[in-house]
N, C-alpha and C positions, 0 to 999 in steps of 0.2 A: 425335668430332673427328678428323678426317685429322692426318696428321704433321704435311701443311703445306698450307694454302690461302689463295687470295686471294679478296678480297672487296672489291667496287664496292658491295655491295648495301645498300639501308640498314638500321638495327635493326630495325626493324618484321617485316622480310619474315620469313615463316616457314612451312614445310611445313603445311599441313592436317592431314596425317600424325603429324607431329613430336610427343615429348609435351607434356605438358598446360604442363610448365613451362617448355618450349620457346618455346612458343605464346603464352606470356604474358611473355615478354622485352618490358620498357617499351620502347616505342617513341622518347623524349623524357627526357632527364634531369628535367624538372620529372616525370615519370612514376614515379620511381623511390621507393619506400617505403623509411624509413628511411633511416641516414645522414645524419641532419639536420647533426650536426658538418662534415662534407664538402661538403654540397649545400647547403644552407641559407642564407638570405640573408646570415648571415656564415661561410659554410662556407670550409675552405679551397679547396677543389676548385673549389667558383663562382667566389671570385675569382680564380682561374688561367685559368679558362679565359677568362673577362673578359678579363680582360688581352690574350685572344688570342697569349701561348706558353705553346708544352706542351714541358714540358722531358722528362725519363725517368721512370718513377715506377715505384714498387714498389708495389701493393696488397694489405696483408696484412689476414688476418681471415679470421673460419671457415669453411665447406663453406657453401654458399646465401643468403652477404651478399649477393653482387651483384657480384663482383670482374670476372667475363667481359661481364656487362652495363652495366659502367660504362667495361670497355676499349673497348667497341663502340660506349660513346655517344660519349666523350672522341674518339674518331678522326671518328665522324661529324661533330661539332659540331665541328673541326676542317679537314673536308673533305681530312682525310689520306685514301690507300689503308691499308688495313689488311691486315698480316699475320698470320697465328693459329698456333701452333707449341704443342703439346703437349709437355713434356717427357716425358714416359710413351714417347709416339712417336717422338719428333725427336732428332736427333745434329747432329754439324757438321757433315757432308754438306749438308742441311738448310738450317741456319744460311749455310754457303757461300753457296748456292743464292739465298738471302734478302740477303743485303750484296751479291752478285753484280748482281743485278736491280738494288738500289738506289743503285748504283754508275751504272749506264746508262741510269737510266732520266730520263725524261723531264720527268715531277712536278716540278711549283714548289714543291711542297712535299713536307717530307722522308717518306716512308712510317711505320707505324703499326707495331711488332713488337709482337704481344701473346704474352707466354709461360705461357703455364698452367702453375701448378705447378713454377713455376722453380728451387723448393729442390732440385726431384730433378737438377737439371743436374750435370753433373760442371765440376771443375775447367778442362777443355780448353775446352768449351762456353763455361761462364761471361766466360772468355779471350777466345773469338770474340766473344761478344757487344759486349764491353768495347772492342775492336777496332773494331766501327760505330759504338757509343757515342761515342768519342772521336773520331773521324775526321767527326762527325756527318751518318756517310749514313742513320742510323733514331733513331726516337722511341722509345725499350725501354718497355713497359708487363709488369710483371711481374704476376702473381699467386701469394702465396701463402699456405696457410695457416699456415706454421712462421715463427717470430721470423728474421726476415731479417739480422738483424745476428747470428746465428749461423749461418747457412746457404745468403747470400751473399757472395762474396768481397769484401773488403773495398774493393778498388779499383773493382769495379761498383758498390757500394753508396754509397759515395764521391759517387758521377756520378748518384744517382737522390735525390727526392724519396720517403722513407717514406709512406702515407697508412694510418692504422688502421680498416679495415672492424669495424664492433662488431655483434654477434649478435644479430637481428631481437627484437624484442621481443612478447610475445603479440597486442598487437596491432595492430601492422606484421603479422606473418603471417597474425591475420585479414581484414585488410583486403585483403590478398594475392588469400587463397581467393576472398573475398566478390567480389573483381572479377574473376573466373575465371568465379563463378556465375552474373555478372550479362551477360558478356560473351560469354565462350566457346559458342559453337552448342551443342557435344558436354557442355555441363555447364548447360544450359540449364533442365532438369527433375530435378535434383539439390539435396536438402538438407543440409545437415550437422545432425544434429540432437544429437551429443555433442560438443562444440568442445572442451570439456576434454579430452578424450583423445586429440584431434586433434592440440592443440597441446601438449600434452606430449611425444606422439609427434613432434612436428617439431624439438624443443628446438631452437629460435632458425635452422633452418636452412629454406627458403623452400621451396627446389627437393622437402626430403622432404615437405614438408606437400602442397605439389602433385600429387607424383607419389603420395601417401597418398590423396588423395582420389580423383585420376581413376580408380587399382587399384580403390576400392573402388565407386565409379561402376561399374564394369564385371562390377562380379561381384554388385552387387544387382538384384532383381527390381524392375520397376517396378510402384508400388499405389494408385490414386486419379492416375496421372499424373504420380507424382513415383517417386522413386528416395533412400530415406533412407538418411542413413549415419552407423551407428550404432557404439557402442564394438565390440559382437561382430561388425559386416562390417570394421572395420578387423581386430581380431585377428587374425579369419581368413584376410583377405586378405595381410596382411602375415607373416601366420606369426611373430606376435610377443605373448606376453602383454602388457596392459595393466598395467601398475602401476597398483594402487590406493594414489593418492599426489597431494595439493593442494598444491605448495608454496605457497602462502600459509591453507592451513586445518588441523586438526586429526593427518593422517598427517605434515605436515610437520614436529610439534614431537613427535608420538611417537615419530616413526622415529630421527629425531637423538638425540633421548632413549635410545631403545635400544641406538645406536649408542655413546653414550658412555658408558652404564652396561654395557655388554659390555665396552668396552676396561677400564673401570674394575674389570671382577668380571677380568682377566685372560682373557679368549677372543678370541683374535684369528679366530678362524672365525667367531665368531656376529657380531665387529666387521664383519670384510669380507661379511657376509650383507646387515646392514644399508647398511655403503658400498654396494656392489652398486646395492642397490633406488632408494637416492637418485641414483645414475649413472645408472640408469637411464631414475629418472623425469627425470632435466633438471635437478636440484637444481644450484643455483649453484655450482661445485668451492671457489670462496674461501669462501664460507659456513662445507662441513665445512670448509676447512681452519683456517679462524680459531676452531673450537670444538676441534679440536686443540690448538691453540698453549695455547689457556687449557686445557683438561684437562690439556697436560703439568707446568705451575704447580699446577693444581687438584687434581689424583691423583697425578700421579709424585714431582713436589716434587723433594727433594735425595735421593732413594732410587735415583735417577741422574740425574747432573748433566746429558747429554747428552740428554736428553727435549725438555727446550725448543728446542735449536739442532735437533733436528730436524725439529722441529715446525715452526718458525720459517722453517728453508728449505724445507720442503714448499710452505708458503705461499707464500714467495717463485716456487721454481719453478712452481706451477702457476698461478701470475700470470702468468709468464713464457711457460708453454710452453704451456699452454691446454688443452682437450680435442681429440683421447680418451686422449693421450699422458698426461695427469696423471692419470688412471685410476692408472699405473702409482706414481707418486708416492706418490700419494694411501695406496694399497692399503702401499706401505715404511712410510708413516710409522705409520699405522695399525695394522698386526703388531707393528712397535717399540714402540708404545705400551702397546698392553695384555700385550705380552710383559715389559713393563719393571717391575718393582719400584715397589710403591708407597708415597707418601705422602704425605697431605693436613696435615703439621706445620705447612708457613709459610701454609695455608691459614688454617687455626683460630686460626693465632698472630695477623697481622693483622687478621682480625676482631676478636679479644680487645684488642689494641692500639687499634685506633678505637672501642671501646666505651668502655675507657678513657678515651681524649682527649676523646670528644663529651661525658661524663658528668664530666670532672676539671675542667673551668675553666683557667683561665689557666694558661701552664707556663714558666720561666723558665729558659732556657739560662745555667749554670754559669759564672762571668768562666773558668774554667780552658778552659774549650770554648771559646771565642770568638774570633774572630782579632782581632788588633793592627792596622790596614792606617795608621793615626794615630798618632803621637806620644801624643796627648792621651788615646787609649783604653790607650795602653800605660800612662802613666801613674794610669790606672783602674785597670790589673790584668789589663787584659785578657789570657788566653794564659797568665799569669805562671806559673800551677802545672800547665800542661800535661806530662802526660810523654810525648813523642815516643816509641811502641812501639821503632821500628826503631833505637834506643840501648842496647836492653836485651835481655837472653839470649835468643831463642825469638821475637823479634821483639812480645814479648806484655810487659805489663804493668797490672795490676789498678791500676784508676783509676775513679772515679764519673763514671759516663757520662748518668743521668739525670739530671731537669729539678732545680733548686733543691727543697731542702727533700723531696724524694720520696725515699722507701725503693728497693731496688732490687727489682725485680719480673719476675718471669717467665712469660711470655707462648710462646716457645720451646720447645717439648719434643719434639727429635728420639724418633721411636718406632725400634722394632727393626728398621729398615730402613734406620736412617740413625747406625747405633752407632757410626760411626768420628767423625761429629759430636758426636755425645753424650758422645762419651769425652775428646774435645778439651776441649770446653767444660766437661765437669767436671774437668779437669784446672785451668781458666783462674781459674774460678768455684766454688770448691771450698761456700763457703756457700751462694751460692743455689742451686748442682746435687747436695748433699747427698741430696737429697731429692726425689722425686717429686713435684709440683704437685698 
């Protein structure tokens, strides 16, 4: 993409030349695979552009949703001119150049700025833009793949409609390839005959699955008339090993398995070996990161307190910030983890606790437990022999906290990793922590 060009042409038009994913730019929004939440008969996109205005819009979502092909259609089916700006390329010179033209120019209607990449704009830029925006000499069409409400300025983002592009699914990018096969001249006598490793190699992005096939189209021999492409011409062609990896079959519940019995034996090398593989193959990021969060419960426990909030905001950010960026996340929280001290005590405890319950029958909360919110329960008793801890020295006082009629019992047994617990509690509970369970 040039710094800066205009374009009369419509989406369709495309070099012969150009690659393969070039070549197969939908020509029609009903064209367009995936995106049904956007496009879709209750998409919001359909009904915007229904409407017939197009207000600013931000397109965010990962590497080969369709951000540049949906700015190209939204302009066409508009019958705006469209302008194209790379932010890789383009500065305010640029930008100028662009509010300059659409300042005098002639158009009944307002021109089309499509910005790729818009996160990387600097601050000045963003300012120019925001500048046409409000003055309304252009329609901003941004794309990006970074969270826009962290990486556009506030008052552009203000002025622009968000839309979520969401990562093709296996088979949106089959159906991708298969109309490439069916269509494309140059990919006319071409098989795929391993799809699995195709589309792991694509993980949800369209433009690599495409540009994966046509490399490998071009580097097999043709046999019987056809040209098969198999795991070992992808390999090769791409200079990338294959992970041997389903995520929905058997590698997918071993590799996680390994990956959390490493953090769990303490090897943060052999942990990131395994994160590694599953990055690799395309594995969901929230998947690991939500078998984190319960590991840090499940193994680290109260042997550090600080295990689950980091677990918990891993999860968070890499909700937020997506790949390949949570890569980075992913790999902090994962070190900490199997770096962290362990212990499975509240693990075993609450299981011991609901074996109890499901096996004990009916259990009667104590009147001393019980709150008063009535006259009529106070004069039950309810609350009456309550002792408010935070009255008494240490904020602690020994008080029968189980159901009626039950002994007190211990389910609890901080192990030597969690001794500052243990020593509290035998301090509190001097009979039932006498003694080792």
């Amino acid at each position: 993409m040039q710094g800066l060009f205009d374009t009369d042409e419509p989406a369709s038009h495309t070099n012969a030349h150009a690659p393969l994913a070039e070549r197969m730019r939908p020509r029609a929004l009903d064209d367009v695979v995936g995106q049904e939440h956007l496009l879709g008969e209750q998409g919001a996109l359909k009904a915007l552009l229904s409407s017939g205005i197009l207000p600013s819009l931000i397109l965010w979502g990962p590497p080969g949703t369709g951000k540049t092909t949906l700015a190209r259609l939204i302009a066409g089916a508009t019958g705006a001119r469209l302008h194209l700006l790379s932010a890789v390329d383009s500065g305010v010179k640029e930008l100028r150049e662009v509010l300059a033209r659409a300042r005098h120019g002639n158009s009944a209607s307002r021109p089309v700025v499509f910005i790729d990449e818009i996160h990387r704009f600097s601050k000045s830029q963003q300012d120019a833009l925001l500048h046409g925006v409000e003055q309304g000499l252009i329609t901003l069409i941004g794309a990006t793949t970074e969270n826009p409400s962290f990486e556009v300025n506030a008052a552009l983002l203000s002025r622009c409609r968000v839309y979520r592009l969401r990562e093709l699914d296996d088979a949106a990018i089959r159906l991708l390839v298969e109309r490439a096969l069916l269509t494309d001249p140059a990919m006319k006598n071409v098989e795929v005959e391993d799809w699995t490793t195709l589309l792991r190699l694509a993980t949800g992005d369209a433009r690599k699955a495409l540009n994966a096939v046509e490399a490998a189209a071009s580097a097999t021999n043709v046999e019987n008339s056809v040209k098969r492409i198999t795991s070992d011409v992808l390999e090769r062609v791409l200079q990338q090993n294959v992970v041997r990896y389903d995520k929905r079959g058997e590698q997918h519940y071993d590799v996680i398995s390994a990956f959390i019995k490493s953090m769990r034996g303490s090897d943060p090398d052999a942990a990131l070996l395994w994160l590694a593989v599953m990055i690799e193959a395309g594995e969901d990021p929230r998947f690991i990161a939500r078998r984190m969060v319960v590991f840090a419960s499940e193994d680290v426990g109260n042997a550090d307190v600080h295990a689950l909030s980091v677990a918990v905001n891993a999860f968070l950010a890499v909700e937020r910030i997506g790949m390949p960026e949570g890569r980075i996340i992913l790999a902090q929280a994962a070190t900490y983890l199997a770096s962290a001290p362990k212990s499975n005590a509240s693990y075993v405890a609450i299981d011991a606790a609901l074996e109890f319950v499901r096996n004990g029958g009916a259990l009667s909360v104590p009147l001393h437990l019980r709150n008063a919110p009535s006259r009529h329960m106070k004069e039950e008793g309810y609350g009456v022999e309550y002792k408010y801890p935070h009255n008494f020295e240490g904020h602690v006082v020994p008080q029968h906290y189980f159901a009626d009629g039950m002994s007190e019992t211990r389910w609890y047994s901080p192990d030597d990793m969690e001794s500052e617990i243990s020593n509290r509690l035998k301090k509190i509970w001097p009979n039932r922590w006498s003694e080792e369970p």
